[in-house]
C-alpha positions as CSV (number, residue, x, y, z in Angstrom):
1,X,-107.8,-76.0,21.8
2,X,-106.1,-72.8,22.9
3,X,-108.6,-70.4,21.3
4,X,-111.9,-72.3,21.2
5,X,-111.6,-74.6,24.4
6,X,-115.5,-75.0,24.7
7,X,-116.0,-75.7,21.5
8,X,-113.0,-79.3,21.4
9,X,-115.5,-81.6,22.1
10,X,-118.7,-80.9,20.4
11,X,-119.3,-83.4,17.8
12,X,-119.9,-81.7,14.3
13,X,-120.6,-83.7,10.5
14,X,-118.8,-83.4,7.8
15,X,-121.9,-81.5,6.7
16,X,-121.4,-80.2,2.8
17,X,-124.5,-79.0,1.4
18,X,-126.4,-82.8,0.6
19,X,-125.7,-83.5,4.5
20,X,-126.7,-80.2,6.5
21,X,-130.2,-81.8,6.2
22,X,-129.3,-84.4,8.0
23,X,-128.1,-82.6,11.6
24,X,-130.9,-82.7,13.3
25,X,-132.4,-86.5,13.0
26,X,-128.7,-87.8,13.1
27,X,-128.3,-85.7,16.2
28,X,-129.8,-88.4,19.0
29,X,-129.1,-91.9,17.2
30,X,-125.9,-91.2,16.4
31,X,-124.7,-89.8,19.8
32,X,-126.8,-93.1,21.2
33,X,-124.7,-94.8,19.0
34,X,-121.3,-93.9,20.1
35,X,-121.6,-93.5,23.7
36,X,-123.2,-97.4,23.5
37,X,-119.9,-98.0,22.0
38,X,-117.3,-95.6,22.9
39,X,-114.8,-97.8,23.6
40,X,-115.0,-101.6,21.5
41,X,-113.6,-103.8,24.4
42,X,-115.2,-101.9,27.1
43,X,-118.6,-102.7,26.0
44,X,-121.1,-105.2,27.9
45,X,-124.3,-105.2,26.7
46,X,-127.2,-107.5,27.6
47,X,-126.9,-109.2,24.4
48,X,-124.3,-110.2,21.8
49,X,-125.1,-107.3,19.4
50,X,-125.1,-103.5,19.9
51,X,-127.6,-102.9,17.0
52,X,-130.0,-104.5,15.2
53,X,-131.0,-104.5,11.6
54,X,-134.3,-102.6,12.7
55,X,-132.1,-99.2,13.0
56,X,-131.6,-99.1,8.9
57,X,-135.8,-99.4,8.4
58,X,-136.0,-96.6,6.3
59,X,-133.6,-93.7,4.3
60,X,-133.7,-91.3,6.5
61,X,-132.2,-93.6,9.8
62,X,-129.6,-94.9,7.1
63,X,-128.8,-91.7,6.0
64,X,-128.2,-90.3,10.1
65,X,-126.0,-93.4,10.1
66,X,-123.8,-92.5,7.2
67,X,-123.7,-89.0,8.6
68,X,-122.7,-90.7,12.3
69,X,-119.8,-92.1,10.6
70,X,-118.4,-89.4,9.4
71,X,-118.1,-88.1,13.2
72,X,-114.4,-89.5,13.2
73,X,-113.3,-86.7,10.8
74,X,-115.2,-83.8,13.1
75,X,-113.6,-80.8,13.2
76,X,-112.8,-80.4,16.8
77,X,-113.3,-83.9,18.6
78,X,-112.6,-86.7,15.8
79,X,-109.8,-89.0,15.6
80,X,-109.0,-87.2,12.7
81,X,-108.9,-83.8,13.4
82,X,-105.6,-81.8,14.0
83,X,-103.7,-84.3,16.3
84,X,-103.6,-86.8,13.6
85,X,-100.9,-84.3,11.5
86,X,-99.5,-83.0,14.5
87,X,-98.7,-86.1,17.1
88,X,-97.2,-88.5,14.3
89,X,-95.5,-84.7,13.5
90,X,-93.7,-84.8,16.9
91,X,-92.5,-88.4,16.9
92,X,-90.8,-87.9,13.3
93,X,-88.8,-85.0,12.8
94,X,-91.3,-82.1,11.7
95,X,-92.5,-80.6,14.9
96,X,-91.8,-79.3,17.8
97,X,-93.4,-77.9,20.5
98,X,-93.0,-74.6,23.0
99,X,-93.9,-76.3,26.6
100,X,-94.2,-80.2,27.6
101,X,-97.9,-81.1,26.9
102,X,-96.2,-83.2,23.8
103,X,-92.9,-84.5,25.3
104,X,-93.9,-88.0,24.8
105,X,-94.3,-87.8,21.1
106,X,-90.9,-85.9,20.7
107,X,-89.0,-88.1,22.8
108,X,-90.3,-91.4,21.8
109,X,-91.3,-92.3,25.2
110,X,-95.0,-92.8,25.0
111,X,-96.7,-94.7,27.6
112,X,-99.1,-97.0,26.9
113,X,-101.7,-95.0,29.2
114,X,-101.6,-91.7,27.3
115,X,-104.9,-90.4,26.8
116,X,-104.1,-89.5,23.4
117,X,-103.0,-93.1,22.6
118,X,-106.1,-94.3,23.6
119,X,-108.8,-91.8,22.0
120,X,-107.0,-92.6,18.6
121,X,-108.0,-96.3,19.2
122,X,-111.4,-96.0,20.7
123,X,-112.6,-93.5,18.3
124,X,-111.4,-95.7,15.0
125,X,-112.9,-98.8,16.6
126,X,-115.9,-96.6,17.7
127,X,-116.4,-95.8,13.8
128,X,-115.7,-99.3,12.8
129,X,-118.2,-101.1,14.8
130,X,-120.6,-98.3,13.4
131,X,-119.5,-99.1,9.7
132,X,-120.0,-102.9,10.1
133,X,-123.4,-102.4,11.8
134,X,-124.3,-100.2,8.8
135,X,-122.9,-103.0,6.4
136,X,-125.0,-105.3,8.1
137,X,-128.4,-103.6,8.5
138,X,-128.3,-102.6,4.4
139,X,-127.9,-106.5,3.6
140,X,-130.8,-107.2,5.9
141,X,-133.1,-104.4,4.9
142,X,-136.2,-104.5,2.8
143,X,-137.1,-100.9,2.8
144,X,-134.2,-99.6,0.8
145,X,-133.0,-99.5,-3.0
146,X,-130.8,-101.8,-4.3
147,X,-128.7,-98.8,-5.0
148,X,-128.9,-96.7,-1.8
149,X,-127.9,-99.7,0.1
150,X,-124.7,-100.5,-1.7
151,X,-124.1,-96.7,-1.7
152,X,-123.9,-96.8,2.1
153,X,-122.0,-99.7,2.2
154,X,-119.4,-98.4,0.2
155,X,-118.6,-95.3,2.2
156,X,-118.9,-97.3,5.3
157,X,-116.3,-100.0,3.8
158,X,-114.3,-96.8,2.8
159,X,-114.6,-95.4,6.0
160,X,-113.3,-99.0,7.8
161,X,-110.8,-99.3,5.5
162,X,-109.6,-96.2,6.1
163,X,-109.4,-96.3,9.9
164,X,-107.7,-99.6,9.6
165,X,-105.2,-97.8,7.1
166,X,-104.3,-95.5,10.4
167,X,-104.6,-98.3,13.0
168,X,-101.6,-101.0,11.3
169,X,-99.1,-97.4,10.6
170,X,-99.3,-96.4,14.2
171,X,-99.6,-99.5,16.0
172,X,-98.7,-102.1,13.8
173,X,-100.9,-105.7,14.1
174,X,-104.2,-104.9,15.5
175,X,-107.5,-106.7,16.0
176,X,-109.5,-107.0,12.6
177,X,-113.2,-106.5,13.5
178,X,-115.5,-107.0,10.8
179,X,-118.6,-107.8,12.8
180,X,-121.2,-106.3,15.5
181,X,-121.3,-109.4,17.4
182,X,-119.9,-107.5,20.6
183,X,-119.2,-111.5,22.4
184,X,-116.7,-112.2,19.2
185,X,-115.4,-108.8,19.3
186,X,-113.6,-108.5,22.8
187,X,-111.9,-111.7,22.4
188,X,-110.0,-110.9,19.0
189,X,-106.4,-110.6,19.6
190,X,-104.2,-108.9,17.2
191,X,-104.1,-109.6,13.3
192,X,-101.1,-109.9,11.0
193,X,-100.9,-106.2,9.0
194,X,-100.7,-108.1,5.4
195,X,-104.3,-110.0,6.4
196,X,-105.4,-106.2,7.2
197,X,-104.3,-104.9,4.2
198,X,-106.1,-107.7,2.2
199,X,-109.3,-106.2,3.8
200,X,-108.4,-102.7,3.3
201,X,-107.9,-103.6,-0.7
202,X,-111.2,-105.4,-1.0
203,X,-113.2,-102.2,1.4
204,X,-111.5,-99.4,-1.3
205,X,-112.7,-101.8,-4.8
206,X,-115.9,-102.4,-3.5
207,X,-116.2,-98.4,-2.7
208,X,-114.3,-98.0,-6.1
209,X,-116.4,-99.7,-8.0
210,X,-119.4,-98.7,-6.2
211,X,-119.8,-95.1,-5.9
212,X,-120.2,-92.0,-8.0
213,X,-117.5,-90.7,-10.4
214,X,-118.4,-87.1,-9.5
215,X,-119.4,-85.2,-6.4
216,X,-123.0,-85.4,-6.9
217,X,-123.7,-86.9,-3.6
218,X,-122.5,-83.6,-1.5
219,X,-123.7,-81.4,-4.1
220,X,-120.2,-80.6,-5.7
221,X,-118.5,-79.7,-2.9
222,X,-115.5,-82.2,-2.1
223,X,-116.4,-83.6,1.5
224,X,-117.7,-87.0,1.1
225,X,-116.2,-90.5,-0.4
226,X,-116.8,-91.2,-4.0
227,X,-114.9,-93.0,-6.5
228,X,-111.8,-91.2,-6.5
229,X,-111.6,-91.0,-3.1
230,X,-111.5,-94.7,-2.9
231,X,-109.2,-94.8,-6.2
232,X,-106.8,-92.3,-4.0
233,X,-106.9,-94.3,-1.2
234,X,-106.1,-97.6,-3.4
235,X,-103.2,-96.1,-4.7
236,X,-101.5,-95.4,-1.5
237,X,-102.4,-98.6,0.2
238,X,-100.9,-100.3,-3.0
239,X,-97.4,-98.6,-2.4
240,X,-97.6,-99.3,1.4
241,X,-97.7,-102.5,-0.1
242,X,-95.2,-102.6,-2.8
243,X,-97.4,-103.2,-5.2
244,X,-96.2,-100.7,-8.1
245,X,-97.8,-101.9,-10.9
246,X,-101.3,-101.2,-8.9
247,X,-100.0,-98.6,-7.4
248,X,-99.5,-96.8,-10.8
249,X,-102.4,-97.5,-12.6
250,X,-104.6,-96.1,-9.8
251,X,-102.8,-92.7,-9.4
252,X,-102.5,-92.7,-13.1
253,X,-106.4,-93.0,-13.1
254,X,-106.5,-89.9,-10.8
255,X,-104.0,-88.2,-12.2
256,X,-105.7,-88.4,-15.8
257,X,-109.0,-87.3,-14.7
258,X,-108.0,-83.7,-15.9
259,X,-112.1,-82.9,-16.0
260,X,-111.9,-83.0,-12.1
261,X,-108.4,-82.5,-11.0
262,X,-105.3,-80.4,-11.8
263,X,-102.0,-79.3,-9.5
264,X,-102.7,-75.7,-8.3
265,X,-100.1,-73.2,-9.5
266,X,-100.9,-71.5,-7.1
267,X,-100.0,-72.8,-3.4
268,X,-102.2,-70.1,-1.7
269,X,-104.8,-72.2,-3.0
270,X,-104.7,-75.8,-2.1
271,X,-106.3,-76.0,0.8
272,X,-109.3,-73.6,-0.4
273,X,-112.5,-75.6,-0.7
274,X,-113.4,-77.7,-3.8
275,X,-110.1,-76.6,-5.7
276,X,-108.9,-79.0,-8.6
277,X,-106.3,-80.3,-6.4
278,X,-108.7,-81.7,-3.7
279,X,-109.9,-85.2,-3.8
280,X,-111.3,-85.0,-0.6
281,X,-111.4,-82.5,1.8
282,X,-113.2,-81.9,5.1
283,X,-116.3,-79.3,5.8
284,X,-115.7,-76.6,8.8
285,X,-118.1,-77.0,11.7
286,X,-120.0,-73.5,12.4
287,X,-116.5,-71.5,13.4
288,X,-115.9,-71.6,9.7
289,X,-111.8,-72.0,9.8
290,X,-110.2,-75.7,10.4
291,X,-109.3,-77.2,13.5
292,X,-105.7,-77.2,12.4
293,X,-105.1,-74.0,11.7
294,X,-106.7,-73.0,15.5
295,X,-104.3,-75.4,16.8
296,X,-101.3,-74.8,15.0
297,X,-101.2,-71.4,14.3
298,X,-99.4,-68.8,17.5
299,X,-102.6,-67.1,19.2
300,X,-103.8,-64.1,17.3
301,X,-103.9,-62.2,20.9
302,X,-100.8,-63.4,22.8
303,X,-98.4,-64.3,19.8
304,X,-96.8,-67.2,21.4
305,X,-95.4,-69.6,19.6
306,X,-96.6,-73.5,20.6
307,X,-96.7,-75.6,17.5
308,X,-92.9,-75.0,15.7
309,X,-91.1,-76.4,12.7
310,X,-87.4,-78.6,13.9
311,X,-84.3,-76.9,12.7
312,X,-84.3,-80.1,10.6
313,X,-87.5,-79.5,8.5
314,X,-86.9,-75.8,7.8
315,X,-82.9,-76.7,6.4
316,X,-84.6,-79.1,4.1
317,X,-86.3,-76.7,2.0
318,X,-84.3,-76.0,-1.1
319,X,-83.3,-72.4,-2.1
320,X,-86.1,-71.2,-4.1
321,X,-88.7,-73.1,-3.3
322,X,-92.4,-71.5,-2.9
323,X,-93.5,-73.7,-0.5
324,X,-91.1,-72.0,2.1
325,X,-92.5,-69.1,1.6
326,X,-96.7,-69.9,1.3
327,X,-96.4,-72.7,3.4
328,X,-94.2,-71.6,6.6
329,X,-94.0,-68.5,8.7
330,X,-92.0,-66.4,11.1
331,X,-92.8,-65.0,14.2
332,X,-90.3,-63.2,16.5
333,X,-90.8,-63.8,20.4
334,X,-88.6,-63.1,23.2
335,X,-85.9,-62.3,21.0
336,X,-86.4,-65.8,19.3
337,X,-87.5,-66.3,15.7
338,X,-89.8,-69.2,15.5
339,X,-90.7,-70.5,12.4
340,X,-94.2,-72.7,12.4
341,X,-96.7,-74.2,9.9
342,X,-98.4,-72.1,7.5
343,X,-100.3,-74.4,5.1
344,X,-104.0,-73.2,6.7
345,X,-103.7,-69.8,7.6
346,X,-107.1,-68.7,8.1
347,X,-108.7,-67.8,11.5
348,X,-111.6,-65.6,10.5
349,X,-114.9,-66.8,12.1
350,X,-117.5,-68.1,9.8
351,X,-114.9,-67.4,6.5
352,X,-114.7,-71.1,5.3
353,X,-111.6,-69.8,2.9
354,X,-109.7,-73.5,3.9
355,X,-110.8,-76.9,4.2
356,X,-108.7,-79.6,6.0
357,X,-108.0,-81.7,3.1
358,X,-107.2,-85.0,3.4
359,X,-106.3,-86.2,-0.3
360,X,-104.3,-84.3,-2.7
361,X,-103.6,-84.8,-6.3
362,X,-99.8,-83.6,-5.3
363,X,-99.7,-87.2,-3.8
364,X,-100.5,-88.8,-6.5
365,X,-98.2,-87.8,-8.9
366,X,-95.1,-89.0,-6.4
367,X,-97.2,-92.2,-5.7
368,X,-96.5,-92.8,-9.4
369,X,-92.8,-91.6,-9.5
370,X,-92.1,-93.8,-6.7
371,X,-93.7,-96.9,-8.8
372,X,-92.2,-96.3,-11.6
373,X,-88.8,-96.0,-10.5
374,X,-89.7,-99.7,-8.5
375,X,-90.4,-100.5,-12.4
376,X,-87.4,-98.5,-13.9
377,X,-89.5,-95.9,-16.2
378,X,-87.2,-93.6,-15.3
379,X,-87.9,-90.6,-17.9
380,X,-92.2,-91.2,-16.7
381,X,-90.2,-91.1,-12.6
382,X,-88.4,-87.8,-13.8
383,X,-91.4,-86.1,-15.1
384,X,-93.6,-86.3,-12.5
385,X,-91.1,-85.2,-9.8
386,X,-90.7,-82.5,-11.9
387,X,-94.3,-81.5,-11.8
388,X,-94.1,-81.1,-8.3
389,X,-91.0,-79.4,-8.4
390,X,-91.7,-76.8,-10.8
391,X,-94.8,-76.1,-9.3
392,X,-93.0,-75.2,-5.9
393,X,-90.6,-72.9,-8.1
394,X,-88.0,-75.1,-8.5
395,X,-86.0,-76.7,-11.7
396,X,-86.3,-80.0,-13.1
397,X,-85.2,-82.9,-11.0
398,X,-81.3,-84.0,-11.8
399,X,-81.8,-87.5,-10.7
400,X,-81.2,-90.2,-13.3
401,X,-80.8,-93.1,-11.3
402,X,-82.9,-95.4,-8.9
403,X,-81.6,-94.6,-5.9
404,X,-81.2,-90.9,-6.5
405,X,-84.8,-90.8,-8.1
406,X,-85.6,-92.4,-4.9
407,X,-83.9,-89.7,-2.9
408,X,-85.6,-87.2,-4.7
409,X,-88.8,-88.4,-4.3
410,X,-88.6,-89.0,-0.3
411,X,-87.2,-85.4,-0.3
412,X,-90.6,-83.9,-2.2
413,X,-92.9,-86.2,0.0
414,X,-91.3,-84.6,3.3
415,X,-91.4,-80.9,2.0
416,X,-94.9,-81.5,0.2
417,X,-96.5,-82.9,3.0
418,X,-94.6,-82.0,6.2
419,X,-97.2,-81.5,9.3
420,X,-99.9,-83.4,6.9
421,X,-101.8,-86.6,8.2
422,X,-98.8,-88.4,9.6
423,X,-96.7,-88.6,5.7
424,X,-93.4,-88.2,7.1
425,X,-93.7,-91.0,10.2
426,X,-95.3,-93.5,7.7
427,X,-92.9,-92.6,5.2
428,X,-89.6,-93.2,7.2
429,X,-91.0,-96.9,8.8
430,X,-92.5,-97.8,5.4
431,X,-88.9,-97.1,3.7
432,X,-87.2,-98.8,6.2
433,X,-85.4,-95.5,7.3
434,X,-86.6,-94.4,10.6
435,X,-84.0,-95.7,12.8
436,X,-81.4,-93.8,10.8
437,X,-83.1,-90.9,10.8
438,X,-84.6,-90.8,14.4
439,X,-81.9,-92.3,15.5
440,X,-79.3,-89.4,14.3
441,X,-82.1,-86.6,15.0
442,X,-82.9,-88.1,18.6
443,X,-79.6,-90.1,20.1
444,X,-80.8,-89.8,23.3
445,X,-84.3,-91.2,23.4
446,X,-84.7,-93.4,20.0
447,X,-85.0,-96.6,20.3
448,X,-86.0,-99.2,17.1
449,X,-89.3,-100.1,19.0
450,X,-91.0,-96.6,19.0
451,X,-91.8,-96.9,15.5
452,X,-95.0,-98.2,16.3
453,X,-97.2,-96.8,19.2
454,X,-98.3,-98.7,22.5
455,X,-101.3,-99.9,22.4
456,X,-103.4,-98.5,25.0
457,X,-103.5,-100.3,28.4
458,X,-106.4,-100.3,28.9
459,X,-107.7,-102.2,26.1
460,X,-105.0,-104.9,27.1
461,X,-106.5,-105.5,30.4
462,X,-110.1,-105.8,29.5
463,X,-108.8,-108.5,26.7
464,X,-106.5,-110.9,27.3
465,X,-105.8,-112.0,24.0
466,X,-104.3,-108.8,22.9
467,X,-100.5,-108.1,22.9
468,X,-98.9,-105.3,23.7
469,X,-96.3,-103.8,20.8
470,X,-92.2,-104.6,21.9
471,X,-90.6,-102.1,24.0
472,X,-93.5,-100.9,26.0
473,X,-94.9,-102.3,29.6
C-alpha cells in the first residue's frame, strides 16, 4: 500500500485479546501450513494428504490452527483485506480510480491472468483446505473436549462457508472442496452455485448452533465468529437465495438481540471497535488503523487523490442525508474537487479508533425489509427502511408499494454500504439489474458476461476439468 509498502505482506491474526496468546506458537505451523498449500491445484505432495490428524494432538496446535485461519482476514495480505471493498467497487459503479493500476476492474475487461484474480482464489482455497483439515483432525482427535472440538469446527465451517459465499458472487460455479485429500482435490471441476449454497447453509447452522451467544471467546471484543455471526451470515445467504421467510426470521433474531446490538445514532461511530452495531468486526495488526483506510484515503503527505467516488455514487445521496457528510470527503487538487470514501478515517499509528467491520446490524434491518416486501408486510418493509433512513437524517420512506419498497430498499443498500465488501456488485447481479445499470454507466466496455470474474488461468491449466466463466479466453 502507498503509505506502508513494507508492511502489505506480513501476515498478522485477527488477534483480539483471547488470541494475542496465540502469535507466537501459530507463528511457524501456520506459515508451514500455507506455503505447503498456497495455491489448491498447484500442490504435489508425496502423498494424498497435506496434513494429518497428528497436527490437532493437543489445544494448543488446534488453537494455532484456528488462529491460521483467520490469516484470510489479515489486515494487510488477506483475501479480505481492503481490495475485497474496493475491486468489486471498481467493476460496479462506486469507485474510481486516479491512474491505471485498476483499469481492468472499471472497464470490465479483466483478464483471466490478473494477479489480483488469482490471489482472491488461492488465498480462499488456501483457507479452505486449512478449514477442512481442521474439521478433520477434531473428528479424529482423542486429546480434545467434546466441546473444544466442535467449537473449532464451527468457526472453521463458518470460515469455509464464508469463503465459498465470496467464491460463487465473483466467479460464479466453482469447485466445492470439502476434503484434504490433495489427489481428489485437483481433479474437481466446477460445482453448480445452488449445490454450494446447500453447503454454505448447513456450515452457518452447524456454527449457529454451535457456538457461543456472546463474545466470550475474544474476551468481548467483536473479532471472532460466534453465534450471531453465523446467524448474520444465514440471513444474507438466505436472501441470495430467495428464501424470505428464512431470511426474516434470522435478521429478526439479530435484530431483536437488543442486549448486544443497537443502530448507532451516531455514524462517527460505526466502525469504532465493539460498538452495538458490530456483529463482527476485524482486529488492527500493530499499525493500529485499518488497512482500508491506508488504502483509500489521499496520502496524508502528498494529498493526492487515488481511490474516488463516480459522479454516479455521490448524485445518489439524497439532500439531507448524514451519511454524505460522515461518510464522504472533499479534497481539492489541481484545481479539481475530488470527492472519496470517508467511512474509516483514521490514520494515527497505534490509535485502534476503527475496526474494519465486516457485519453490521444496518444490514440486517434491510435484509428484513427486503423479505418482507417478497412476503407483502408492507407496514413491517416501511418501518425498517425507515430506521435506516431516519438514522442517516432523512424522513420516513414514501414507498407503499412493492416495487417502489423495492426501489427504496436497493437505494439504502447502495448509499449504506457503498465501497463495503463488494454490496453493490452482488447486489445489482443478485437483482437481476447489472446489465442495465453497467450497461448505461459503461456503454463502451460492458458486456453481460463480466458479471462474474475469470477464473484464473492458471488454475485452468493445471486442471483440466475446470471451465473457464463465458466471455473470457
Amino acid at each position: 500500500m502507498k503509505k506502508d509498502q513494507k508492511n502489505k505482506y506480513r501476515l498478522h491474526f485477527v488477534n483480539g485479546i483471547v488470541l494475542k496468546w496465540l502469535i507466537v506458537v501459530t507463528g511457524v505451523f501456520t506459515l508451514s501450513l500455507l506455503n505447503s498449500c498456497k495455491k489448491l491445484i498447484e500442490v504435489n505432495p508425496s502423498g494424498s494428504t497435506l496434513l494429518t490428524t497428528s497436527v490437532f494432538t493437543d489445544s494448543v496446535t488446534t488453537q494455532s490452527a484456528l488462529a491460521g485461519l483467520y490469516i484470510v482476514f489479515a489486515p494487510w495480505g488477506g483475501a479480505y483485506s481492503s481490495g475485497i471493498s474496493a475491486l468489486p467497487g471498481f467493476s460496479a459503479d462506486e469507485l474510481q480510480y486516479v491512474g491505471t493500476n485498476f483499469d481492468p476492474f472499471i472497464t470490465n475487461s479483466i483478464l483471466s491472468t490478473n494477479g489480483n484474480i488469482s490471489s482472491i482464489w488461492s488465498n480462499n482455497y488456501s483457507t479452505i483446505y486449512n478449514a477442512n483439515a481442521i474439521i478433520e483432525g477434531m473428528a479424529a482427535s482423542k486429546n480434545i473436549s467434546v466441546r473444544f472440538q466442535n467449537q473449532a469446527i464451527a468457526e472453521a465451517r463458518f470460515i469455509r462457508a464464508f469463503c465459498y459465499f465470496y467464491l460463487v458472487n465473483l466467479y460464479g460455479d466453482v469447485p466445492l472442496v470439502l476434503t484434504t485429500n490433495v489427489n481428489q482435490n485437483i481433479t474437481i471441476g466446477r460445482t453448480p452455485t445452488t449445490d454450494i449454497y446447500t453447503q454454505i447453509v448447513a456450515d452457518l447452522k452447524f456454527a449457529q448452533s454451535t457456538l457461543p451467544a456472546d463474545y466470550s471467546i475474544s474476551a468481548g471484543t467483536r473479532t471472532r465468529i460466534n453465534k450471531w455471526v453465523a446467524t448474520a451470515m444465514l440471513a444474507r445467504v438466505y436472501l441470495y437465495n430467495s428464501d424470505w421467510v428464512n431470511a426474516e426470521v434470522q435478521a429478526t433474531a439479530v435484530i431483536s438481540n437488543s442486549a448486544l446490538f443497537n443502530l448507532q445514532t451516531d455514524l462517527t461511530k460505526v466502525f469504532t471497535p465493539g460498538n452495538t452495531e458490530a456483529i463482527w468486526q476485524l482486529y488492527n495488526d500493530n499499525n493500529g488503523y485499518t488497512s482500508y483506510a491506508n488504502t483509500v484515503l489521499p496520502n496524508p503527505v502528498t494529498k493526492i487523490p487515488t481511490y474516488i467516488l463516480t459522479p454516479s455514487l455521490i448524485n445518489a445521496f439524497e439532500a439531507g442525508d448524514t451519511r454524505k457528510t460522515n461518510w464522504t470527503n472533499t479534497l481539492v487538487y489541481s484545481g479539481t474537487t475530488y470527492t472519496y470514501p470517508y467511512k474509516y478515517k483514521s490514520l494515527t499509528s497505534g490509535a485502534n479508533a476503527e475496526y474494519y467491520t465486516i457485519l453490521r446490524l444496518a444490514e440486517q434491518y434491510l435484509i428484513r425489509a427486503e423479505a418482507r416486501v417478497k412476503q407483502n408486510n408492507i407496514i413491517g418493509a416501511q418501518g425498517d427502511i425507515t430506521a435506516i433512513r431516519q438514522r442517516a437524517g432523512l424522513a420516513a420512506t414514501t414507498a407503499s408499494t412493492s416495487a417502489a419498497l423495492l426501489a427504496a430498499i436497493a437505494q439504502e443498500r447502495r448509499i449504506e454500504f457503498n465501497c463495503e465488501w463488494g454490496h453493490r456488485w452482488f447486489d445489482l447481479k443478485r437483482t437481476g439489474t447489472v446489465n442495465a445499470v453497467i450497461g448505461a454507466l459503461k456503454p463502451t466496455f460492458w458486456k453481460t458476461t463480466a458479471a462474474f470474474y475469470p477464473i484464473p488461468n492458471g488454475q485452468i491449466t493445471l486442471n483440466s476439468n475446470l471451465t473457464q466463466n463465458a466471455g473470457y479466453n
